[in-house]
Short mmCIF file of the C-alpha atoms (twelve columns), coordinates in Angstrom:
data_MODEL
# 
_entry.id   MODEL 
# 
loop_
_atom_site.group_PDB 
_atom_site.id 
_atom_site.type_symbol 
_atom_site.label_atom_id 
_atom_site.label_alt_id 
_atom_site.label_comp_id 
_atom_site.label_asym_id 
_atom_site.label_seq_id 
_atom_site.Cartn_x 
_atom_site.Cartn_y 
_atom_site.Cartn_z 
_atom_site.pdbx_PDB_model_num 
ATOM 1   C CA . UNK A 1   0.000   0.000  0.000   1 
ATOM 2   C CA . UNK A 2   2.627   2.688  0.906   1 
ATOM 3   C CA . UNK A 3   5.073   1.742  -2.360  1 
ATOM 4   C CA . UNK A 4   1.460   2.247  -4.531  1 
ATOM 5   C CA . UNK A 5   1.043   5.682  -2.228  1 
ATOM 6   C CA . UNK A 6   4.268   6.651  -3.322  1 
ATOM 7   C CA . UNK A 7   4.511   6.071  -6.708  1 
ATOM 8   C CA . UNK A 8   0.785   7.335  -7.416  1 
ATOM 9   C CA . UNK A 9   1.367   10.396 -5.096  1 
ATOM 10  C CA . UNK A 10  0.930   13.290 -7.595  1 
ATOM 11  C CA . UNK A 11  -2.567  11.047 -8.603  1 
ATOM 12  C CA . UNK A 12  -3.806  11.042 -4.969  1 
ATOM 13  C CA . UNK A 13  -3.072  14.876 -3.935  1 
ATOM 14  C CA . UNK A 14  -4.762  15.813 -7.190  1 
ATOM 15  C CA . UNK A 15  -7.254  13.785 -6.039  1 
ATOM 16  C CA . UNK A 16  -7.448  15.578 -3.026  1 
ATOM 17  C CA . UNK A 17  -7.174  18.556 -3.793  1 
ATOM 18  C CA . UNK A 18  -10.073 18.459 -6.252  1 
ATOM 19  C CA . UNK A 19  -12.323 17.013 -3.705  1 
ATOM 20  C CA . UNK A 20  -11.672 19.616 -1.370  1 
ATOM 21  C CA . UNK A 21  -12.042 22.455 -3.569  1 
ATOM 22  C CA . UNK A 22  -15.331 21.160 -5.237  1 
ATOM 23  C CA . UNK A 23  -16.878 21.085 -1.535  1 
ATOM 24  C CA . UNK A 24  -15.476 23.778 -0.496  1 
ATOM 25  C CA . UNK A 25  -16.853 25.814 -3.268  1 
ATOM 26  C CA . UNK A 26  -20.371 24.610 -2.502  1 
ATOM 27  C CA . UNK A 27  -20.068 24.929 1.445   1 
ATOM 28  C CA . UNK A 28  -18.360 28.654 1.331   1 
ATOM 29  C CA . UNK A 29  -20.846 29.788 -1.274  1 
ATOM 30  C CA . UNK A 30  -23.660 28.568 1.014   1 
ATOM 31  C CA . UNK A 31  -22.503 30.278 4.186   1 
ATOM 32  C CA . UNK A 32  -21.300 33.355 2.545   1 
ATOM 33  C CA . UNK A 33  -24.851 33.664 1.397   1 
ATOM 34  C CA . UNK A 34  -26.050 33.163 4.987   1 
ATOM 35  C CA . UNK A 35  -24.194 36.125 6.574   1 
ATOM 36  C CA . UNK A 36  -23.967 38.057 3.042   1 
ATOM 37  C CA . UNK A 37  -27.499 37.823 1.270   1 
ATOM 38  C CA . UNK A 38  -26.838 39.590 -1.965  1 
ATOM 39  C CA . UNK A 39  -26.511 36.121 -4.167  1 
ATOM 40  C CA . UNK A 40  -25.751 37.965 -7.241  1 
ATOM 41  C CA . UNK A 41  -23.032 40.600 -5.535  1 
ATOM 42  C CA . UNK A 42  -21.107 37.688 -4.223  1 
ATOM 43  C CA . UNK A 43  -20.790 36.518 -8.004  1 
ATOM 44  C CA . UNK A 44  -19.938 39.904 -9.224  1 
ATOM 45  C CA . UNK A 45  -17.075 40.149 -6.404  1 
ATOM 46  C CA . UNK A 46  -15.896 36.341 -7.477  1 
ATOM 47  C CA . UNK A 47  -15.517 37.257 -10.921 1 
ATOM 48  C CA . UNK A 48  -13.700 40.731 -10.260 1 
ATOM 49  C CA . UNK A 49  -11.460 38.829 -8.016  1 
ATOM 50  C CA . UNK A 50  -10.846 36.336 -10.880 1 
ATOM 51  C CA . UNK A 51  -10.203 38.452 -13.336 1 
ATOM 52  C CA . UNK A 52  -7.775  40.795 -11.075 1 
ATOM 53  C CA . UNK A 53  -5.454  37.772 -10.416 1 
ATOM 54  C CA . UNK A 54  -5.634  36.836 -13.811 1 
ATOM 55  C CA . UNK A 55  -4.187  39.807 -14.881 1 
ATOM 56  C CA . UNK A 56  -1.162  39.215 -12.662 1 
ATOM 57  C CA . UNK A 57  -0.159  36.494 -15.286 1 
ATOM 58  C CA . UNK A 58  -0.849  38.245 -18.576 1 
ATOM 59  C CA . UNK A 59  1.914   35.329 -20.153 1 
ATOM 60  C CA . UNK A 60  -0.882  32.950 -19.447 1 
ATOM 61  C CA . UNK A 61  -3.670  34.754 -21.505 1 
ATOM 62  C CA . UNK A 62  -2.803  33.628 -25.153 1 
ATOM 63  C CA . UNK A 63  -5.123  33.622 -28.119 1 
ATOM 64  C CA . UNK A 64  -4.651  32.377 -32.269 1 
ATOM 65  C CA . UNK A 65  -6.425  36.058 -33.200 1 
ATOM 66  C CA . UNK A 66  -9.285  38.810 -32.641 1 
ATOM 67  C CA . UNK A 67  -11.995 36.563 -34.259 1 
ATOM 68  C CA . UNK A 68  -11.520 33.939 -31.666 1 
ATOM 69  C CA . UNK A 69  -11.591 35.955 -28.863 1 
ATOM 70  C CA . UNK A 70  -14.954 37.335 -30.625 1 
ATOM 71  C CA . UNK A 71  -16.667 34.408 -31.251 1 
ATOM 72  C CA . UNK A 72  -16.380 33.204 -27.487 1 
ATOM 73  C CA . UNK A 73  -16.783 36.746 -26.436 1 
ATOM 74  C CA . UNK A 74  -20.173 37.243 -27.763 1 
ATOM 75  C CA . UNK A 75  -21.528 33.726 -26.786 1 
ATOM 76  C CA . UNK A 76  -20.125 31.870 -23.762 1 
ATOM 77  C CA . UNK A 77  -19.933 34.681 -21.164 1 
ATOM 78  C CA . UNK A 78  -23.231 35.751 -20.820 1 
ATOM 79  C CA . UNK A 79  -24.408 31.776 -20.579 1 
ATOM 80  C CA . UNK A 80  -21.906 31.574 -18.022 1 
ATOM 81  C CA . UNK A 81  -23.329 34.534 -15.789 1 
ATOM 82  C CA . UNK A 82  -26.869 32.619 -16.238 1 
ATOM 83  C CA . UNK A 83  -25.219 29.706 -14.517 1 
ATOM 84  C CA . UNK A 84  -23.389 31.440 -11.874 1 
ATOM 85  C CA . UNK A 85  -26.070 33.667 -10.786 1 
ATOM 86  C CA . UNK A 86  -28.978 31.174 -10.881 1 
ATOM 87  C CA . UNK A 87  -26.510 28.779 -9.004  1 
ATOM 88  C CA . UNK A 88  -26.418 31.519 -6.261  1 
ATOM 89  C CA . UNK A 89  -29.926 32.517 -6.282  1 
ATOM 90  C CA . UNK A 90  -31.261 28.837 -5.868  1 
ATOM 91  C CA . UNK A 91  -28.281 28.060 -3.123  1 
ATOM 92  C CA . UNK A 92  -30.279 30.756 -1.246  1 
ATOM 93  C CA . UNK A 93  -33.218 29.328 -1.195  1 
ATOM 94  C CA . UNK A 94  -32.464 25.738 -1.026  1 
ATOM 95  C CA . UNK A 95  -30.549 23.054 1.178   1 
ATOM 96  C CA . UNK A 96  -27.218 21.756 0.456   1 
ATOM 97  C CA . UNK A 97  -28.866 18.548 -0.461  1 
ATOM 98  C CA . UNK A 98  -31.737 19.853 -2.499  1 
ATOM 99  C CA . UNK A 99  -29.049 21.443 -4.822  1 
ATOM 100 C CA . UNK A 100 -26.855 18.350 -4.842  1 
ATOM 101 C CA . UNK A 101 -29.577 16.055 -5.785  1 
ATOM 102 C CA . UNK A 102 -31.986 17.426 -8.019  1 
ATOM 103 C CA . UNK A 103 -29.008 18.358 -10.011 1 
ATOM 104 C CA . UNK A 104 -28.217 14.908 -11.195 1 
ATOM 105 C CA . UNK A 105 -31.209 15.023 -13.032 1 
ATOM 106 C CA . UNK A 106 -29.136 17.418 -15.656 1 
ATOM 107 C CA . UNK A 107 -28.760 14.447 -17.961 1 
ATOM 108 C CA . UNK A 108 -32.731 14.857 -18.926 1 
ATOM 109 C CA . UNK A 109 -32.591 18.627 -20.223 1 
ATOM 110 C CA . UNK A 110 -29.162 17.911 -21.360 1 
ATOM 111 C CA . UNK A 111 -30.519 14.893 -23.675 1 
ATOM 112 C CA . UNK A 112 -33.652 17.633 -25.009 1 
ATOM 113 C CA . UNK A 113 -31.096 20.362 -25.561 1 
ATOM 114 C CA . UNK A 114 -28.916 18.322 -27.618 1 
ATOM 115 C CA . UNK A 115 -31.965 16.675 -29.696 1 
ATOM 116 C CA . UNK A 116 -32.527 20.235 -30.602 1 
ATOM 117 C CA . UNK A 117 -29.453 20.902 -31.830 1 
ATOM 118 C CA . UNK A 118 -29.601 17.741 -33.476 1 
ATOM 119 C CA . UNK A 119 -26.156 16.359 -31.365 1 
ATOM 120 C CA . UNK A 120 -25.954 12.552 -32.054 1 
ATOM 121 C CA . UNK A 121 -27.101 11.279 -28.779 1 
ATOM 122 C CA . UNK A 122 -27.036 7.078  -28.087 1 
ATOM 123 C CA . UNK A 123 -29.742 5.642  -25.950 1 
ATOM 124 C CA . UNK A 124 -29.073 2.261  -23.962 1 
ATOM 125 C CA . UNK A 125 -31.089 0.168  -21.477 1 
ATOM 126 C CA . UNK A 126 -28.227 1.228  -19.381 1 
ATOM 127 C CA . UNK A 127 -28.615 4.655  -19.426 1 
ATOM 128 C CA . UNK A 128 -32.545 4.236  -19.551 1 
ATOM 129 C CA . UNK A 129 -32.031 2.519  -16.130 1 
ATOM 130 C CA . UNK A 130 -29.535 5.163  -15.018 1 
ATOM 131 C CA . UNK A 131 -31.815 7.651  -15.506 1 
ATOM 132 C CA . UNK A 132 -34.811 5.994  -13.797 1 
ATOM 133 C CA . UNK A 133 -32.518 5.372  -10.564 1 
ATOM 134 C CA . UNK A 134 -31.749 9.287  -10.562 1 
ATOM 135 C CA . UNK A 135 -35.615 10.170 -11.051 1 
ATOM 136 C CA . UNK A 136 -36.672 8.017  -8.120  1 
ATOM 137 C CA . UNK A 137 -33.622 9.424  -5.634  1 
ATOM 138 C CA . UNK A 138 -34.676 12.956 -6.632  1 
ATOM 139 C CA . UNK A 139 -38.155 12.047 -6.018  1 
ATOM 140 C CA . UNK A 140 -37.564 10.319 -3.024  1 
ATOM 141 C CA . UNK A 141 -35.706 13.141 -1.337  1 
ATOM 142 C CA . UNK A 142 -37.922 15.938 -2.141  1 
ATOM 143 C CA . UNK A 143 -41.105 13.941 -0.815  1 
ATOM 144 C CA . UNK A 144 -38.951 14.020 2.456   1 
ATOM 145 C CA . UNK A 145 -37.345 17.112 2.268   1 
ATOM 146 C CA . UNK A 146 -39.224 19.375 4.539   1 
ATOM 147 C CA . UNK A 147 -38.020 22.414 3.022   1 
ATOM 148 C CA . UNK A 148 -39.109 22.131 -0.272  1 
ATOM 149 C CA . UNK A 149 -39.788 24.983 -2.485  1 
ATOM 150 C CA . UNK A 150 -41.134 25.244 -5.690  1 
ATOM 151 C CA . UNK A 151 -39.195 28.950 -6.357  1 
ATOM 152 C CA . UNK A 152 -36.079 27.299 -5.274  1 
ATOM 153 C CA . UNK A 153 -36.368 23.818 -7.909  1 
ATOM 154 C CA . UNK A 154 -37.587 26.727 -10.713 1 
ATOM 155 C CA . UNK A 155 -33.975 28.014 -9.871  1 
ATOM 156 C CA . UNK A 156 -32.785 24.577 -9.773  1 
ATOM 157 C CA . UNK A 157 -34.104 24.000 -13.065 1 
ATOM 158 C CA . UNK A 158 -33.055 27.258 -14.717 1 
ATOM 159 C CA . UNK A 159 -29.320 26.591 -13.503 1 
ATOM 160 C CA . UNK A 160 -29.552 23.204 -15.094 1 
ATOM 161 C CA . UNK A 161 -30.751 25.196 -18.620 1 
ATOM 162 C CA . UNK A 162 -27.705 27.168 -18.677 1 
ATOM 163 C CA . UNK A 163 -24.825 24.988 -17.414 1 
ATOM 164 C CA . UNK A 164 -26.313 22.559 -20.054 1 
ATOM 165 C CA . UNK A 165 -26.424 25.491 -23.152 1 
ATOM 166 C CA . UNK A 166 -22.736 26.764 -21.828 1 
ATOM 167 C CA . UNK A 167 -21.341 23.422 -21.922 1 
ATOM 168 C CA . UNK A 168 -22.677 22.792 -25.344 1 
ATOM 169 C CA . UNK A 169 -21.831 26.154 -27.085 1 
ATOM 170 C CA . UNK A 170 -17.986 25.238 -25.066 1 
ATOM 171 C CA . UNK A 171 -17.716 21.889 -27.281 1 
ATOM 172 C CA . UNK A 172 -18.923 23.657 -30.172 1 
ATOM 173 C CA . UNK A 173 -16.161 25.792 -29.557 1 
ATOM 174 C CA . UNK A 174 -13.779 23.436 -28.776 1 
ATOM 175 C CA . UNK A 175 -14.455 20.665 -31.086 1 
ATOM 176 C CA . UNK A 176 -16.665 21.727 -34.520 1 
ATOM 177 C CA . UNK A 177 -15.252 24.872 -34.551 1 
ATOM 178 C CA . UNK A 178 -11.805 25.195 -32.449 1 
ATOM 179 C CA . UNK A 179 -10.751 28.667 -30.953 1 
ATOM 180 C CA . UNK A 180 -7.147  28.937 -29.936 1 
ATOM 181 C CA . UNK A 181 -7.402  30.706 -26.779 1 
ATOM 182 C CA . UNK A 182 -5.820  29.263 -23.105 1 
ATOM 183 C CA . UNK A 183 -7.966  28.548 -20.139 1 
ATOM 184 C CA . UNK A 184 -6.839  31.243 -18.414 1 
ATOM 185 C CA . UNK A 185 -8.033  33.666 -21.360 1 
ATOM 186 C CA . UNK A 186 -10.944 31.899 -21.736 1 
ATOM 187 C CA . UNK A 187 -11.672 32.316 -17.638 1 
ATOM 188 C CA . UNK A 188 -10.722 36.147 -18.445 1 
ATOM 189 C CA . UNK A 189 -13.115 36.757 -20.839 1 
ATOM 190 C CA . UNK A 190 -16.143 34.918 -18.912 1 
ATOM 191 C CA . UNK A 191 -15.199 36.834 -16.082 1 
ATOM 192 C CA . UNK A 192 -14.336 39.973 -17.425 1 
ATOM 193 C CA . UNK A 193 -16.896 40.579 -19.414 1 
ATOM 194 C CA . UNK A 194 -19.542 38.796 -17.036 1 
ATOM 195 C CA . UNK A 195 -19.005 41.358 -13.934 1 
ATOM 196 C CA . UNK A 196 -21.195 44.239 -16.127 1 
ATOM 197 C CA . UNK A 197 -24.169 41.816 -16.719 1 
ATOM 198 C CA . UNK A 198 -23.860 40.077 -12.935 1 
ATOM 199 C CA . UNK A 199 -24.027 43.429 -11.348 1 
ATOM 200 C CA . UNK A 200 -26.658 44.812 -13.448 1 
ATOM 201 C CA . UNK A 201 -28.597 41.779 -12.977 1 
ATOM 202 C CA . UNK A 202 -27.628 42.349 -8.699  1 
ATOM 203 C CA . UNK A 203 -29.448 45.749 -9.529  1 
ATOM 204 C CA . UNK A 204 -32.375 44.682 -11.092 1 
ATOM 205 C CA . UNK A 205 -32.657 42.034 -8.124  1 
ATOM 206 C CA . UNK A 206 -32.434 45.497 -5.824  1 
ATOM 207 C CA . UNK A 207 -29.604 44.212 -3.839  1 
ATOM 208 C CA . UNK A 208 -28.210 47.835 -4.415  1 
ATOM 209 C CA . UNK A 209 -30.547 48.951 -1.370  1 
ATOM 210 C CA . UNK A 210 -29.099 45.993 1.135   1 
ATOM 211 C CA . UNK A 211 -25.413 47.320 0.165   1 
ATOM 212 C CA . UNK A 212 -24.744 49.233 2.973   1 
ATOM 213 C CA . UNK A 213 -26.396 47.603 5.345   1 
ATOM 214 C CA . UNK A 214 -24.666 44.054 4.232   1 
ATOM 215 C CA . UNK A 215 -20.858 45.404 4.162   1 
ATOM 216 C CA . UNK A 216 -21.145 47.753 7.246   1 
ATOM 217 C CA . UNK A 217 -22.133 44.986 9.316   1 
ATOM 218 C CA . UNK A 218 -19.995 42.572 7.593   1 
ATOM 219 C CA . UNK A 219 -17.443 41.029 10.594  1 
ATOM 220 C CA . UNK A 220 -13.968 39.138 9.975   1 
ATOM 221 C CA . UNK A 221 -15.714 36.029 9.792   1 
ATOM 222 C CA . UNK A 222 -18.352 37.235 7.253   1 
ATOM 223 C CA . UNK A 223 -14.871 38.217 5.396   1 
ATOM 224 C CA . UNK A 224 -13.043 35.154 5.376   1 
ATOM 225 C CA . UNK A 225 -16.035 33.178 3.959   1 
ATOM 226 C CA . UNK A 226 -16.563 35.371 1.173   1 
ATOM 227 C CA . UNK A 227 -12.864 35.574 0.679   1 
ATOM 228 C CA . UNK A 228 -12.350 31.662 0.939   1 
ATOM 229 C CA . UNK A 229 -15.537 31.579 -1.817  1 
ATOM 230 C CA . UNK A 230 -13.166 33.599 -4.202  1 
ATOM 231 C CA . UNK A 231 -10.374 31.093 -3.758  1 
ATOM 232 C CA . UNK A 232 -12.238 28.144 -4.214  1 
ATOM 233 C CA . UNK A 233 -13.252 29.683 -7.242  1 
ATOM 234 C CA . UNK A 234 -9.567  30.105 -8.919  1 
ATOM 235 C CA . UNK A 235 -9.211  26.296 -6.766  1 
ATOM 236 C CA . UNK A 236 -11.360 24.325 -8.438  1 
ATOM 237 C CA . UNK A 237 -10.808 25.565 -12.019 1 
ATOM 238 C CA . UNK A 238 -7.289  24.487 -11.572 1 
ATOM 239 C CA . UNK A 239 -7.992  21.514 -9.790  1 
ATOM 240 C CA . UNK A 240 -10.561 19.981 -12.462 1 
ATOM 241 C CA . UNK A 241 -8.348  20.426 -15.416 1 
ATOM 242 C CA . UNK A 242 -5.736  18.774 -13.696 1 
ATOM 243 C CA . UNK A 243 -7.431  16.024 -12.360 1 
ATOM 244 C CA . UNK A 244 -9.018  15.377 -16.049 1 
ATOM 245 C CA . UNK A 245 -5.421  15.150 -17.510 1 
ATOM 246 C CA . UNK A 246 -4.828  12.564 -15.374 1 
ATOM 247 C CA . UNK A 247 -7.951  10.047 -14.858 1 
ATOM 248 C CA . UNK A 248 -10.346 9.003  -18.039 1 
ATOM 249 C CA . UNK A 249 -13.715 11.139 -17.623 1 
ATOM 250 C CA . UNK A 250 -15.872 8.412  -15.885 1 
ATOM 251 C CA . UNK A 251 -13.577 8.281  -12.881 1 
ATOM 252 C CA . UNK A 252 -13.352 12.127 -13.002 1 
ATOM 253 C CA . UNK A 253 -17.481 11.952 -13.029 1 
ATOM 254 C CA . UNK A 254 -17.092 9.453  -10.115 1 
ATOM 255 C CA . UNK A 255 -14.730 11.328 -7.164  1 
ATOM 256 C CA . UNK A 256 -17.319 14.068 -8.266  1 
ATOM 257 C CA . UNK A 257 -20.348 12.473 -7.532  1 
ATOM 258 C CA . UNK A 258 -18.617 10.855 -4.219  1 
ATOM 259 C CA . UNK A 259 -17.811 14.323 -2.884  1 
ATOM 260 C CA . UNK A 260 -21.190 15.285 -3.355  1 
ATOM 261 C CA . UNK A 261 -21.704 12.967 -0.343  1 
ATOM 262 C CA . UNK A 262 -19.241 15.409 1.903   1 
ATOM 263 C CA . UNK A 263 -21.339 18.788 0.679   1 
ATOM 264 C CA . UNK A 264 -25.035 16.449 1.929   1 
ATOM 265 C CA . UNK A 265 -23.434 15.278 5.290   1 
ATOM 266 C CA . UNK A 266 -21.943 18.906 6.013   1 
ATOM 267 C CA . UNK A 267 -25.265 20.422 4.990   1 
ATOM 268 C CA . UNK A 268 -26.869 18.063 7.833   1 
ATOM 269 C CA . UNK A 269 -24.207 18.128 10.139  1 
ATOM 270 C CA . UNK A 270 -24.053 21.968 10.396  1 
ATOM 271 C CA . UNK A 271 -26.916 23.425 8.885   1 
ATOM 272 C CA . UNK A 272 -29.687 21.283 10.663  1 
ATOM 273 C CA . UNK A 273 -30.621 19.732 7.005   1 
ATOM 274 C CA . UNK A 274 -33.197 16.838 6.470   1 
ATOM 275 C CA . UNK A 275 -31.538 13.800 7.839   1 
ATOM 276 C CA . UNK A 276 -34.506 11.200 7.580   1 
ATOM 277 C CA . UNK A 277 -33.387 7.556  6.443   1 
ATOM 278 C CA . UNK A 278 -36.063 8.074  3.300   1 
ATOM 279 C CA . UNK A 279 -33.839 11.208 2.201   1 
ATOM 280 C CA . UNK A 280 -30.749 9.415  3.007   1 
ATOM 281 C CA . UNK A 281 -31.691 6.834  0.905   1 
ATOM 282 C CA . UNK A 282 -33.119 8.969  -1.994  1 
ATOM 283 C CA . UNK A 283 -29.730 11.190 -2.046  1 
ATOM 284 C CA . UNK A 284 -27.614 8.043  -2.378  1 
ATOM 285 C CA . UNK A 285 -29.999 6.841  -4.908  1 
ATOM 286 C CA . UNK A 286 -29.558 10.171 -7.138  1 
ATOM 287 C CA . UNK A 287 -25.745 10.387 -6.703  1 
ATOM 288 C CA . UNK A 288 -25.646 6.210  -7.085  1 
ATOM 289 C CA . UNK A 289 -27.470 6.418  -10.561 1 
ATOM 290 C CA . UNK A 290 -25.479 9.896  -11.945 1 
ATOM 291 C CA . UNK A 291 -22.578 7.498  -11.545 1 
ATOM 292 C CA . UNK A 292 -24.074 4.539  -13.518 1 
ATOM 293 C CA . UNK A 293 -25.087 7.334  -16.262 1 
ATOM 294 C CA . UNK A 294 -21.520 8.566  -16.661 1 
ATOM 295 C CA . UNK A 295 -20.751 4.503  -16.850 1 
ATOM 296 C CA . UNK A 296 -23.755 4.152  -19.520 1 
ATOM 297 C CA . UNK A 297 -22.328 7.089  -21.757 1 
ATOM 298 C CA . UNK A 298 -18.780 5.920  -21.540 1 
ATOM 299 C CA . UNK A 299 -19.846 2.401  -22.680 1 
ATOM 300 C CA . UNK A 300 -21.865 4.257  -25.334 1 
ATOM 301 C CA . UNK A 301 -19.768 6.545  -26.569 1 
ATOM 302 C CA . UNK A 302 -17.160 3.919  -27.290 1 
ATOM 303 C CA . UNK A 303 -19.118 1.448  -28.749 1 
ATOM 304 C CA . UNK A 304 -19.007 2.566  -32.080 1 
ATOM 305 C CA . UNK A 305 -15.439 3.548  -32.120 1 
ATOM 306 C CA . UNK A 306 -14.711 -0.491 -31.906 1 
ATOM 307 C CA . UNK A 307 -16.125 -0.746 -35.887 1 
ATOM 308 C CA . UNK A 308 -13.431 2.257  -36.447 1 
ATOM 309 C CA . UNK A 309 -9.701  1.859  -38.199 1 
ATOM 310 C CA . UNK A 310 -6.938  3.391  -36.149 1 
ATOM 311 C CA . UNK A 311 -6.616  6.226  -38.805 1 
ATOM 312 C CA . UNK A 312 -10.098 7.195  -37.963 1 
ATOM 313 C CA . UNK A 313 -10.006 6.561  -34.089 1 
ATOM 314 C CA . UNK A 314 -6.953  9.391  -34.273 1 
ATOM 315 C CA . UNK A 315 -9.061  11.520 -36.312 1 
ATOM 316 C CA . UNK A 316 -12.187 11.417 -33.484 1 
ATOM 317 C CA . UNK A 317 -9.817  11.551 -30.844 1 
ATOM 318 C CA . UNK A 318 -8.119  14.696 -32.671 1 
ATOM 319 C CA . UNK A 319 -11.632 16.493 -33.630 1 
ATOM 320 C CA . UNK A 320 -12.605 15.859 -29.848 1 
ATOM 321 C CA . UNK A 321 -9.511  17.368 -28.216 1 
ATOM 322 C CA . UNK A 322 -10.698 20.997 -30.360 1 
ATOM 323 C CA . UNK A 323 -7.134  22.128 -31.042 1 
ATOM 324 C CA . UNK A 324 -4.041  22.813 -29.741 1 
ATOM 325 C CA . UNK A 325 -2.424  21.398 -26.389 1 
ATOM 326 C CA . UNK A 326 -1.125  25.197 -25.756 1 
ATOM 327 C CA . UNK A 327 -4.196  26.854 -26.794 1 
ATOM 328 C CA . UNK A 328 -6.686  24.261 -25.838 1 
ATOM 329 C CA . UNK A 329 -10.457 25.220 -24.657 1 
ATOM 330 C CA . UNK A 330 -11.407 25.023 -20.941 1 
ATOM 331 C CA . UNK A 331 -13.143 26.687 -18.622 1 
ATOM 332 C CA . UNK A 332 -14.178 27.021 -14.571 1 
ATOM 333 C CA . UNK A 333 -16.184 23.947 -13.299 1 
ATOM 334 C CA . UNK A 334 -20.055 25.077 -11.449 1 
ATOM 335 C CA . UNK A 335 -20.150 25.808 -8.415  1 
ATOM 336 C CA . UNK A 336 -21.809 22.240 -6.953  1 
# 
């Protein structure tokens, strides 16, 4: 055990560290809400954090030219403020848990979205069952979930709709039609240019009024949550695209659906969240079956690259990496 510790070191501290920050970034965000309630400030400071130490390493922020920095420009940021800030506003209102779980039921819009489009899209019995496994945890949980609110699964759901559209405008631009930007440009822009439409969103919300209330009676500890939030931020961007380097996507999809267990039991632990055995059961259900999906579209996926030549394996293989190893596509993981 300690000679496969040692020579798989750099494996489990990226490991790790991944786990901690994808927690972290849903605990922080949860209790900076609860002594900060201004959902869509706190994303507004994130981002101008972001982009501030971004700037500090203006080597990192390369681009190909002026019309790929346009076409992301125009698209991708403004999906990714939808995301952020409904993230946020349904974290207020909802439990740890209640965000954890009815999330895993992403692969449903995900599947109309990309029908849509008209993205090739393989159904299986084993995804059919996946799904059905993650429908009856999420139904399970919310029968039993004592603070359930309809305002707060709307938010839910509109989350869901934009991580889904950002991730699939991403791929587009990664994959059908490359851009040659680095992830930390590609963080810049989303950030950069998403602070104008978070705060005026934060004014059309009327947080503008709770301002000075909020920050004059904001204390140290107030402060280090909302400054640990920020980190986490720049944390788990980092950690994710390192941790996908190194493990193939379905155990990446795994240690994230096993952490997810850590944000529930710190939810109940601290926060006084539903801890009845039927919600128990219907969490580990939902988290359970959004591992057999990512199984079921692995197995899917590669199925009909078995029938393919190895000329034509490189060329998939090539067409899904999008580009460049320098100037590759990437991009901040959700807040969980």
């Amino acid at each position: 055990m300690k000679a496969w510790l040692t020579k798989n070191a750099d494996l489990v501290l990226s490991i790790g560290f991944y786990m901690c920050a994808s927690a972290g970034m849903s605990i922080f965000n949860k209790l900076a809400l609860l002594h900060i309630p201004l959902p869509l400030t706190i994303v507004a400071i994130q981002m101008a954090f972001t982009t501030v130490t971004l700037l500090l390493r203006p080597s990192e922020l390369r681009w190909g030219n002026s019309d790929d920095i346009k076409r992301w420009a125009y698209t991708v940021p403004l999906l990714f403020v939808g995301m952020l800030a409904s993230s946020m506003v349904a974290m207020q209102f909802a439990s740890l848990g209640t965000m954890v779980v009815c999330r895993n039921i992403a692969p449903i819009p995900t599947m109309l979205i990309e029908g849509m489009f008209r993205i090739p899209y393989v159904m299986t019995a084993r995804t059919l069952l996946s799904l059905a496994v993650i429908i009856g945890g999420v139904a399970l949980y919310e029968i039993h979930e004592i603070r359930f609110s309809v305002g707060a699964l709307l938010a839910i759901l509109v989350n869901m709709l934009f991580a889904v559209l950002e991730r699939i405008m991403q791929r587009h631009l990664m994959a059908n039609n490359p851009v040659e930007l680095s992830k930390p440009m590609m963080m810049m822009l989303n950030n950069g240019i998403g602070m104008l439409p978070t705060l005026l969103l934060a004014l059309c919300w009327g947080e503008q009024h709770k301002w000075a209330d909020a920050f004059s009676q904001m204390d140290k500890r107030d402060m280090t949550f909302l400054a640990i939030s920020c980190l986490n931020g720049l944390a788990i961007s980092y950690a994710g695209i390192r941790l996908q380097h190194m493990v193939a996507a379905t155990s990446f999809m795994v240690v994230t659906n096993v952490n997810k267990f850590a944000v529930i039991f710190f939810g109940i632990a601290t926060l006084g969240e539903s801890a009845s055995y039927a919600s128990l059961l219907g969490c580990s259900l939902a988290v359970v079956g959004g591992v057999m999906y990512a199984d079921a579209r692995k197995r899917a996926d590669e199925s009909p690259m078995r029938d393919m030549h190895d000329e034509e394996k490189s060329l998939v293989k090539r067409a899904a990496l999008g580009g460049d190893a320098d100037l590759d596509s990437g991009d901040e993981d959700e807040p969980e």
